[in-house]
C-alpha positions in Angstrom: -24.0 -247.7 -10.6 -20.8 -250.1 -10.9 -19.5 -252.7 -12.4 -17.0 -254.9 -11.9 -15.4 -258.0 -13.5 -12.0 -260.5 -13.2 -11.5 -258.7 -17.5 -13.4 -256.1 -18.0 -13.5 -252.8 -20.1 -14.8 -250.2 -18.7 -18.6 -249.6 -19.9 -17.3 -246.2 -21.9 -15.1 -248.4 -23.8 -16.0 -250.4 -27.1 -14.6 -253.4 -28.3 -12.1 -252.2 -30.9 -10.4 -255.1 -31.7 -7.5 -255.6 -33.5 -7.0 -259.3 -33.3 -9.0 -262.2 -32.6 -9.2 -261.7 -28.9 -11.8 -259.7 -26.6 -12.6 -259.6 -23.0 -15.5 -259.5 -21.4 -17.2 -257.1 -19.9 -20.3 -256.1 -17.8 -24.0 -255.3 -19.2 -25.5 -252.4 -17.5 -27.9 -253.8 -15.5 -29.0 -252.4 -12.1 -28.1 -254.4 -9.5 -26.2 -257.1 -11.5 -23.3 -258.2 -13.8 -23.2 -260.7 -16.0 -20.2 -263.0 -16.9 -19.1 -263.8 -20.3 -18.8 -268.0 -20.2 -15.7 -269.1 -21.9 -14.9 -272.5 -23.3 -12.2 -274.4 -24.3 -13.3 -275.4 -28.6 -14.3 -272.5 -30.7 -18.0 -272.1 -30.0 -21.3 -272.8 -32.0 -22.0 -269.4 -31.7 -21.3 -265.9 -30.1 -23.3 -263.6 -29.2 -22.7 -260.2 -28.8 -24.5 -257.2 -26.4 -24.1 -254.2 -28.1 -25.6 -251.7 -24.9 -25.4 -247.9 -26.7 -24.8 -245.2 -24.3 -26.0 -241.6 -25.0 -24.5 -238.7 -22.6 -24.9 -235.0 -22.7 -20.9 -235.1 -22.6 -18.2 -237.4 -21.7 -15.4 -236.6 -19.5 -11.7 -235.8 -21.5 -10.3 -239.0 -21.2 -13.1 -240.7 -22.4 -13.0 -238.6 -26.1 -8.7 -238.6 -25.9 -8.2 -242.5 -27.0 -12.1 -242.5 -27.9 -13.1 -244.6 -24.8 -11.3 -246.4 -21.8 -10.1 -249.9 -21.7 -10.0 -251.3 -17.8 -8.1 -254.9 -18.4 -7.0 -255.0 -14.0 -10.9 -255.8 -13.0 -10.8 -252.7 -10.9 -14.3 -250.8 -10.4 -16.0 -248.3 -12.7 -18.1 -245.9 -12.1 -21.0 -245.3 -14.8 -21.5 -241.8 -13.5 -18.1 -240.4 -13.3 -17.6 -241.2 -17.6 -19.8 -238.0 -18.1 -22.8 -235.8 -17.8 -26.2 -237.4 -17.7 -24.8 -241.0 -18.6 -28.1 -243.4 -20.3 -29.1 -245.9 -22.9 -30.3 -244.6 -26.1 -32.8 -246.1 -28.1 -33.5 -246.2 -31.9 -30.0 -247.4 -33.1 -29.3 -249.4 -35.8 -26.2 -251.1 -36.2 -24.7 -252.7 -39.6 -21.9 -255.3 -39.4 -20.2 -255.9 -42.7 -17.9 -258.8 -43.0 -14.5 -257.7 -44.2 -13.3 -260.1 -46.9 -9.9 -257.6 -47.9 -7.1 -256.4 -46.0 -8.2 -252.9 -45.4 -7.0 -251.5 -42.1 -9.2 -249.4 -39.3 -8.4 -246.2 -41.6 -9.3 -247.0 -44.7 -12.5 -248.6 -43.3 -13.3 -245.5 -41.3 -13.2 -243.3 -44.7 -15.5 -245.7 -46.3 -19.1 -244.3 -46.7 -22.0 -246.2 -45.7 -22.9 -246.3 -49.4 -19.7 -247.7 -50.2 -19.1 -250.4 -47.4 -22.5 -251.8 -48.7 -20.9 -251.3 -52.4 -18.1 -252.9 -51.0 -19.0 -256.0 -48.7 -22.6 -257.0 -49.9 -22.5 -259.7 -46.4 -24.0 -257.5 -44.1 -25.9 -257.5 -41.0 -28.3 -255.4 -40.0 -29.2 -255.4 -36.3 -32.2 -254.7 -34.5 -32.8 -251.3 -33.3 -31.8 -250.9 -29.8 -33.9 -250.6 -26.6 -35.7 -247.5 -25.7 -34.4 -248.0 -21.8 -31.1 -250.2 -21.8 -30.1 -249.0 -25.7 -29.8 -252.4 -25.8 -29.4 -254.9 -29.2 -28.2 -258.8 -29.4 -26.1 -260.0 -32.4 -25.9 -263.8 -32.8 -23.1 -265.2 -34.8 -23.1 -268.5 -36.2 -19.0 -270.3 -36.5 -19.8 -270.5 -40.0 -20.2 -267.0 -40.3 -17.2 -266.5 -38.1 -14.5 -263.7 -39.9 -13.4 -260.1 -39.6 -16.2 -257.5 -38.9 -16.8 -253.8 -39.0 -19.7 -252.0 -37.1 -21.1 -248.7 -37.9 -24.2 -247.2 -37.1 -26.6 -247.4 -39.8 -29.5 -245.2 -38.4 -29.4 -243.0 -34.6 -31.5 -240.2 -33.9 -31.9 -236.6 -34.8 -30.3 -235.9 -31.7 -27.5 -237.5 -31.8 -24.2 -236.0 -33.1 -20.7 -237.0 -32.2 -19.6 -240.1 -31.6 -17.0 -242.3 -29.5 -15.6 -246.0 -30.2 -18.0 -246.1 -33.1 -17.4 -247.5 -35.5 -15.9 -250.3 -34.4 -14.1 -254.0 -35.3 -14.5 -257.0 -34.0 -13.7 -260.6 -35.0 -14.8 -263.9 -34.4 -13.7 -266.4 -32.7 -13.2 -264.5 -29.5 -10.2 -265.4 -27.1 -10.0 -264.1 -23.8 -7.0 -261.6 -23.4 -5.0 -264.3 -21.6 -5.4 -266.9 -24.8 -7.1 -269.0 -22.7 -10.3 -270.6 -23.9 -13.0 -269.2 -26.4 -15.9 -266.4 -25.2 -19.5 -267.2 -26.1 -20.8 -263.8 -25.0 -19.0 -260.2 -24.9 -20.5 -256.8 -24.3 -19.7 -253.8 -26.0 -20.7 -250.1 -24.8 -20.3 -247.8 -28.1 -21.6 -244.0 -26.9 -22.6 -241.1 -28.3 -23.1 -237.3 -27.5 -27.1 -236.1 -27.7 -28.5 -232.5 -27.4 -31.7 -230.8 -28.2 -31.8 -229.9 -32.2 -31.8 -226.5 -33.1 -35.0 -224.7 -33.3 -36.1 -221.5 -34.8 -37.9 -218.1 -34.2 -39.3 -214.9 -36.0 -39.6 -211.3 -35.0 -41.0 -208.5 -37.5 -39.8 -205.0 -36.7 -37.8 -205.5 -33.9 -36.8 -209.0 -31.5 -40.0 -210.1 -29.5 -42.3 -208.5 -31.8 -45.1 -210.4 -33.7 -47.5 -208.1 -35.4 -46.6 -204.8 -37.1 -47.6 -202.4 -39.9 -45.7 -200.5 -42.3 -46.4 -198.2 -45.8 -46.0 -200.1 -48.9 -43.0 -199.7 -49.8 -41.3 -198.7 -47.0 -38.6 -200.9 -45.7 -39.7 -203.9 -43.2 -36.9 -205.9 -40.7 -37.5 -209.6 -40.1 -34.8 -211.4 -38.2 -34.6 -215.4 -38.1 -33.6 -216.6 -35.0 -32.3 -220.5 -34.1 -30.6 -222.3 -31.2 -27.2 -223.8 -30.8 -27.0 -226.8 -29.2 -24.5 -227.7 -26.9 -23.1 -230.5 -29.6 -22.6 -227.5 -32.4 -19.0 -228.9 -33.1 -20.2 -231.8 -34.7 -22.5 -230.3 -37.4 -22.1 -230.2 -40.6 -24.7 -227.9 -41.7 -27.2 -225.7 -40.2 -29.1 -223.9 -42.9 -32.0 -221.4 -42.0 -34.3 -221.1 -45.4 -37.5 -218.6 -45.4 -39.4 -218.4 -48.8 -41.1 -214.8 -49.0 -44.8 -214.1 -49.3 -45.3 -212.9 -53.4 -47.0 -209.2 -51.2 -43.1 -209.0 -50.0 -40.2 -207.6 -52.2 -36.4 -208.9 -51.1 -34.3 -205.9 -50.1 -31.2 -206.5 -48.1 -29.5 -208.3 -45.3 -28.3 -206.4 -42.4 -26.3 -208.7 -40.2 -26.0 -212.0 -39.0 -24.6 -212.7 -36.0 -24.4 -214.9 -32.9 -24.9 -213.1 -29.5 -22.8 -209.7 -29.7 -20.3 -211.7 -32.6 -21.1 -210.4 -36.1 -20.3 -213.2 -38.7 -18.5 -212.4 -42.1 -20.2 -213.2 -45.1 -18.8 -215.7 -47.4 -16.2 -216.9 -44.6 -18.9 -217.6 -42.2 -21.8 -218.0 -44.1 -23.0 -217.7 -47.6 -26.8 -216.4 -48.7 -29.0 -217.6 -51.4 -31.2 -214.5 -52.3 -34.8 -214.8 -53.6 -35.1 -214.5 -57.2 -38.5 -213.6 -59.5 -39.2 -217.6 -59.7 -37.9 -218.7 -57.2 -38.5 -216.5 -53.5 -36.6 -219.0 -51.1 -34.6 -216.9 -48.8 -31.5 -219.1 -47.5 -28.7 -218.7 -45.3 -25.9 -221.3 -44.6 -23.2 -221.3 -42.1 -19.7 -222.5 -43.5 -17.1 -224.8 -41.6 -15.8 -222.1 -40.2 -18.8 -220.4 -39.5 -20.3 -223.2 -37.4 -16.6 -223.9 -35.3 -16.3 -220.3 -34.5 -19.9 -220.5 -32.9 -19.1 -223.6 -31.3 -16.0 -221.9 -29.6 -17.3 -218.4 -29.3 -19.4 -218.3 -25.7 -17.8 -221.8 -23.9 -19.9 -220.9 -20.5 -23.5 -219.4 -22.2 -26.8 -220.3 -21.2 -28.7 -222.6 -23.9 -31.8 -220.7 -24.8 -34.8 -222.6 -24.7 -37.3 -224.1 -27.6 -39.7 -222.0 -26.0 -37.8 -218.7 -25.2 -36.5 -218.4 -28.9 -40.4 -217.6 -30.3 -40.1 -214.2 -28.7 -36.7 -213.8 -26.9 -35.9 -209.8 -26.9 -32.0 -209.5 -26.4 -29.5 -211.4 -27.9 -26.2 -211.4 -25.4 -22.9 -213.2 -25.2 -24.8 -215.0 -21.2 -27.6 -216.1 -23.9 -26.5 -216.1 -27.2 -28.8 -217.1 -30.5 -28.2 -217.3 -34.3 -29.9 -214.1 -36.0 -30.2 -212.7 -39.2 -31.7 -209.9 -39.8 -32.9 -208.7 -43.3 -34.8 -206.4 -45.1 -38.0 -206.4 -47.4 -41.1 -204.0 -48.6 -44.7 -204.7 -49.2 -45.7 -204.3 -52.7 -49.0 -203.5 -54.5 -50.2 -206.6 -54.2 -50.8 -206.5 -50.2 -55.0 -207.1 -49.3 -55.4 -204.0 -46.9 -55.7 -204.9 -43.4 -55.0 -208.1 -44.0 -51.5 -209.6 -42.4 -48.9 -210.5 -44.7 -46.9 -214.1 -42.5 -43.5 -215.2 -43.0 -42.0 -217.9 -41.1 -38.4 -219.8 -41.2 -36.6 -223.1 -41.0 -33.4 -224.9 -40.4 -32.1 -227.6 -42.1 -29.0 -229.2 -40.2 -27.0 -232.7 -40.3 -25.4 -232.8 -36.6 -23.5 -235.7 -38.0 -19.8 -235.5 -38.4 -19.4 -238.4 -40.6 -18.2 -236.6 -44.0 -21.5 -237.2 -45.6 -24.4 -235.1 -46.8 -27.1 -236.8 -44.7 -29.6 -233.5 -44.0 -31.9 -234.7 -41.0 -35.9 -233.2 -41.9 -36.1 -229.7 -41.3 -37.5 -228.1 -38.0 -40.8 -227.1 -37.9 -41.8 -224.0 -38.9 -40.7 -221.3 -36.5 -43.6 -218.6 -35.2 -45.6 -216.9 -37.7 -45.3 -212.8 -37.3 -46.9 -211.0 -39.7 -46.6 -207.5 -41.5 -49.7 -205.4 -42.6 -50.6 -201.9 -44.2 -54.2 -200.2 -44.9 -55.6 -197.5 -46.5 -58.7 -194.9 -46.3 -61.9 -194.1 -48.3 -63.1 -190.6 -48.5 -66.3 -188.6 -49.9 -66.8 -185.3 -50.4 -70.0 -183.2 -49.7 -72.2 -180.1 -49.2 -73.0 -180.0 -45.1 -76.4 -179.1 -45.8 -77.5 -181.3 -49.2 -74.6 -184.2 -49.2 -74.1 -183.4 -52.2 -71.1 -184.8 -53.7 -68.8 -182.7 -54.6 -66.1 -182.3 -57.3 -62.6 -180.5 -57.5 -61.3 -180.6 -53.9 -57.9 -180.8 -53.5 -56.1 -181.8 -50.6 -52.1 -182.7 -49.4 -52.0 -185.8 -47.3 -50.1 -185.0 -43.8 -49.0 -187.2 -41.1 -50.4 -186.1 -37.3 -47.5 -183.8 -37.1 -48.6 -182.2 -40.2 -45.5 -183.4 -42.5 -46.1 -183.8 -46.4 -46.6 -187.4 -47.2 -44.3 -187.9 -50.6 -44.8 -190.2 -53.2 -42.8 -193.5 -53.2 -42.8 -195.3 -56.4 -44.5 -198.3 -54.8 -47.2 -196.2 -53.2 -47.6 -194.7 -57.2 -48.1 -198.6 -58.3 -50.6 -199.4 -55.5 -52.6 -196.6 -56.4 -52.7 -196.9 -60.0 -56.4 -197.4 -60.2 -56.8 -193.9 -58.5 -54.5 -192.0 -60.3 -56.0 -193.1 -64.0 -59.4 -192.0 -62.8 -57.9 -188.5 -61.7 -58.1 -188.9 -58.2 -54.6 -187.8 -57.8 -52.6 -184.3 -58.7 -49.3 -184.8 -60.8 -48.3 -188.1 -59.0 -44.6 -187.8 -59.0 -42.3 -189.7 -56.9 -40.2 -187.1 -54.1 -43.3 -185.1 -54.4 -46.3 -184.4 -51.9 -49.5 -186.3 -52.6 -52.4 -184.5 -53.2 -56.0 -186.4 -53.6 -58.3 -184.9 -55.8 -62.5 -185.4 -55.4 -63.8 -187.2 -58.2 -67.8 -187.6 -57.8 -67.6 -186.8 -54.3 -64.9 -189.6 -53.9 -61.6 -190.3 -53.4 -58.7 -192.5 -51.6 -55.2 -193.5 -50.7 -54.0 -197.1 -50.5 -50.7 -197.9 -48.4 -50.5 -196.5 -45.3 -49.3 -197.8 -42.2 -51.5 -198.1 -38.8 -50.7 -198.5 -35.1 -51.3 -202.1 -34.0 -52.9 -202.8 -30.4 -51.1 -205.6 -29.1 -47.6 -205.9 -31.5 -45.7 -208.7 -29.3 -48.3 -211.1 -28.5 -47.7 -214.1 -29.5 -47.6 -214.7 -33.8 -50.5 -217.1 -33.1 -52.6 -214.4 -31.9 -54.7 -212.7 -34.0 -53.8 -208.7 -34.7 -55.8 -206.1 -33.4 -55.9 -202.6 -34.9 -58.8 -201.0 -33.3 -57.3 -196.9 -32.8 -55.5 -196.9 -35.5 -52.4 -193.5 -36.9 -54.2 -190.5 -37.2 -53.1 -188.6 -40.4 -54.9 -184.9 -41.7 -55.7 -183.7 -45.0 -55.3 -180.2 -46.0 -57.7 -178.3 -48.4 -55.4 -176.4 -50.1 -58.7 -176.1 -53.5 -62.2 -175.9 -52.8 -64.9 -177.4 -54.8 -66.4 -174.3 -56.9 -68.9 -172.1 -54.8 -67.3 -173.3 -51.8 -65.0 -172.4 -49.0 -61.7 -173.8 -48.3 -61.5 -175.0 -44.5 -58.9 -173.4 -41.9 -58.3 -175.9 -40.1 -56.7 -179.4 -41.2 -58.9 -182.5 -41.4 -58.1 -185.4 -39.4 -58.4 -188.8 -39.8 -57.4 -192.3 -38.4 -56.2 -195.7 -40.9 -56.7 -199.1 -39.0 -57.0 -202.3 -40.4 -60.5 -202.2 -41.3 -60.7 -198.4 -42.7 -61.1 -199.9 -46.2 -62.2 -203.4 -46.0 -64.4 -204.1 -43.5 -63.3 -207.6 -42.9 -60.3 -207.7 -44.9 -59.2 -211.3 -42.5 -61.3 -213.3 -44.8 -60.5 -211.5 -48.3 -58.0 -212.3 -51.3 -58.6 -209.1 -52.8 -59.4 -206.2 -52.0 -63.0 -204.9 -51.7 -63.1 -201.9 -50.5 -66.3 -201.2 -49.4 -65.7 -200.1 -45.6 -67.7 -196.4 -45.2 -65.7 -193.5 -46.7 -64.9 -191.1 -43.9 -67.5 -187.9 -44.9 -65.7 -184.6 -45.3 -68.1 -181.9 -45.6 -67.8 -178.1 -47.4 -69.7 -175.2 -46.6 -71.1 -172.5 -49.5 -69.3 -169.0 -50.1 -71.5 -166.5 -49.0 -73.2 -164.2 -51.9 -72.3 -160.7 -52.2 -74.2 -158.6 -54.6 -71.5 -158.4 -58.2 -71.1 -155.0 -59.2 -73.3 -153.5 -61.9 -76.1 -155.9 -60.5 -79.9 -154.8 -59.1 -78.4 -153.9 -55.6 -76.5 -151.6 -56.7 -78.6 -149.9 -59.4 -80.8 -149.4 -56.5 -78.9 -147.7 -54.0 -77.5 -145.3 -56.8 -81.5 -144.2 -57.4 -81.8 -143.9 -53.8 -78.6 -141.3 -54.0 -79.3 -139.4 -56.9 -83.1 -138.5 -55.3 -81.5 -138.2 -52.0 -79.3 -135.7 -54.0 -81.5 -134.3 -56.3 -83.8 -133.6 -53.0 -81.6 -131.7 -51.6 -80.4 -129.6 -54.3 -84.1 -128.6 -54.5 -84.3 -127.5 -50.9 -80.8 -125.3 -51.2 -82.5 -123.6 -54.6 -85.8 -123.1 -52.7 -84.0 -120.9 -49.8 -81.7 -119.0 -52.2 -85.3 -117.9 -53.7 -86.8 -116.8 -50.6 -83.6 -115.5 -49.3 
């Protein structure tokens, strides 16, 4: 599109005025211009065509002098002032009638809060046009004086900002003195991206679902965008507020494609506390330039492609922090354990605190551990048995040591004596009370760990472990072989989805004894009976040999 007039500024520039005169120049209107009538008395009224431009960019010399002034009539073209060139919608503009001397610069460190404070004669302005970003301002002559323009309300997307705010006074000459305008048009822009949004792996980037012992350490890692505007936030604050079944441990990192940011220089990190479990990390000044600077040719990485993006590169760089927690004793076996993030940000470089809503919630991966049932019985009877002792073994047929968390989630067992010397650094051993007993805690292999967080888990094979006799129940022998066994996520509730504590009441895995064989003690009947046998066998022979010394 062009647009051309006799005076015109160029539709990047605004209207900074810094004396009673303006010149006209063109609306953005396909296929048209418009001319700004002029007359010789100062008129009845003015009325001004605020048109607000958004762009993905704008071109250097656009942002040097904060917009172009053409004053020769000479052509402009829309499309060569930056990237994606459009109106924007949704803008609210306040005019507030200066009624002191303050210049440009002291009116530009003024807040919002304290123009209004300030100069109470204000005008707000309808919000612009969803199409042509368009908004009308008609002034009065008796409201004719010294104005300055800011932009009340804009949004989310919008960050930086050029020939806004702005002055403008009324009456309006044209530049050559000559004559009064009734109507001027003014073309204040701004630079728009996509807002940040966030993502959530547990374990490991691109994976949703996993399982882990209590108390063994568990990775999460926050993920978030960086738009193509990052140079005008302010803030960008990710905040994650912990499930009460997961204990804070660490952070690991945070970095930014391959760039690993400092802490305190680049960020700072609000840790959860007992009453209060909101997990918060917030990039500095410094923090958010470096990022803005760090990867000038990247590829932006997609709303969509953050939920479950695997790599994080300097060609595709993301936010990420990665920290560290542990299931405690109050985890429902089998049941998954969500955590999901956010990210607060202001994109608005304005010197206020003026925090847009925060994102949505990113994806919602989840963590999970389970836990086994056991009873012990005669193979012929089912009798339940007491006394039998065994070590708990992983597949490989390594000890499985106590960690003072698994000691807290089994506390119910080990008071009823279902447990040998419970000590943490040493193996467990279970002990058969009434036939029964149990281990709570242990991880299980999940069937389908990176679909999507929406997707619901599936543990259907399970971790095989193996118990080892190492006592018998009395009368009974001890087993040569190990006993296997498998944990999954419904080995000890049976639907532990729609539980909030546990019930425990999925079917104990049946481990079965066989009898010693009897053997005859000594001094018994058996024996006693064989000795008469030998002494008549002896006796009878002894007999014989005196019988055929006689005859002999």
């Amino acid at each position: 599109m062009k647009l051309s007039r006799k005076t015109l500024y160029s539709a990047m520039a605004f209207t900074m005025l810094t004396s009673a005169t303006v010149a006209p120049v063109a609306q953005i209107i396909p296929s048209s211009t418009v001319r700004a009538e002029t007359v010789a008395t100062i008129p009845e009224k003015t009325t001004v065509k605020i048109y607000k431009l958004q762009a993905d960019n704008y071109t250097d010399e656009v942002l040097k002098d904060n917009g172009l002034r053409n004053e020769n009539g000479s052509e402009v073209e829309i499309g060569k002032l930056g990237t994606n060139v459009r109106g924007l919608g949704g803008v609210v503009f306040t005019a507030f009638k200066i009624t002191d001397g303050k210049s440009k610069e002291e009116l530009k460190n003024l807040s919002i809060d304290e123009l209004q404070k300030n100069y109470p004669n204000s005008k707000i302005l309808n919000a612009t046009a969803n199409d042509t970003g368009l908004t009308t301002w008609e002034l009065a002559k008796a409201d004719n004086g010294r104005y300055w323009v800011v932009e009340s309300t804009k949004p989310e997307t919008v960050s930086n900002s050029v020939a806004v705010p702005f002055e403008i006074s009324f009456p309006m000459s044209k530049s050559d003195g000559t004559g009064y305008l009734t109507e001027v048009n003014i073309y204040p822009k701004n630079v728009t991206s996509e807002t940040p949004k966030p993502g959530k792996d547990v374990e490991k980037l691109g994976t949703n679902h996993a399982s882990f012992n209590i108390g063994q350490e568990v990775s999460w890692f926050i993920k978030g965008t960086v738009p193509k505007n990052m140079k005008d936030y302010e803030s960008y604050i990710f905040s994650d507020t912990l499930d009460s079944k997961l204990d804070f441990m660490s952070i690991s990192y945070v970095k930014y494609g391959t760039l690993t940011l400092q802490d305190t220089v680049d960020y700072k990190a609000t840790l959860p506390q007992a009453d209060n479990r909101l997990f918060k990390v917030e990039l500095t000044s410094t923090g958010i330039q470096k990022i803005a600077n760090q990867y000038p040719n990247r590829t932006i990485v997609s709303d969509d492609e953050i939920l479950d993006i695997q790599e994080n590169t300097e060609q595709k760089p993301f936010l990420e922090v990665k920290f560290n927690t542990k299931i405690n004793k109050t985890a429902v076996l089998g049941k998954a354990i969500p955590n999901s993030a956010t990210i607060q940000f202001d994109n608005t470089p304005d010197k206020q605190v003026n925090p847009k809503p925060s994102t949505p919630p990113s994806d919602n991966p989840d963590v999970q551990t389970g836990g086994i049932k056991f009873r012990k019985v005669d193979v012929t009877n089912k009798q339940a048995l007491d006394g039998a002792e065994f070590e708990l073994l992983t597949e490989n047929e390594q000890k499985i040591i106590w960690t003072q968390e698994l000691v807290d989630s089994n506390k119910v067992g080990i008071d009823a004596g279902k447990f040998v010397s419970p000590q943490v650094g040493q193996t467990i051993v279970m002990k058969s009370v009434n036939g029964e007993f149990e281990i709570r805690g242990l991880s299980y292999k999940i069937d389908n760990p990176t679909a999507t967080a929406a997707t619901a888990v599936s543990s259907t094979v399970g971790t095989k472990y193996k118990l080892k006799e190492t006592k018998a129940p009395a009368g009974y022998v001890i087993p040569e072989a190990p006993i296997e066994f498998a944990v999954n996520q419904t080995s000890y509730n049976k639907t532990p989805t729609t539980i909030d504590v546990d019930k425990a009441d999925a079917d104990p895995q049946e481990i079965t004894n066989n009898k010693r064989p009897e053997i005859p003690n000594t001094g018994g009947i058996g024996t006693a009976i064989f000795v008469v046998i030998g002494v008549a066998i002896m006796a009878f022979a002894a007999r014989g040999m005196r019988r055929q010394k006689e005859d002999n």
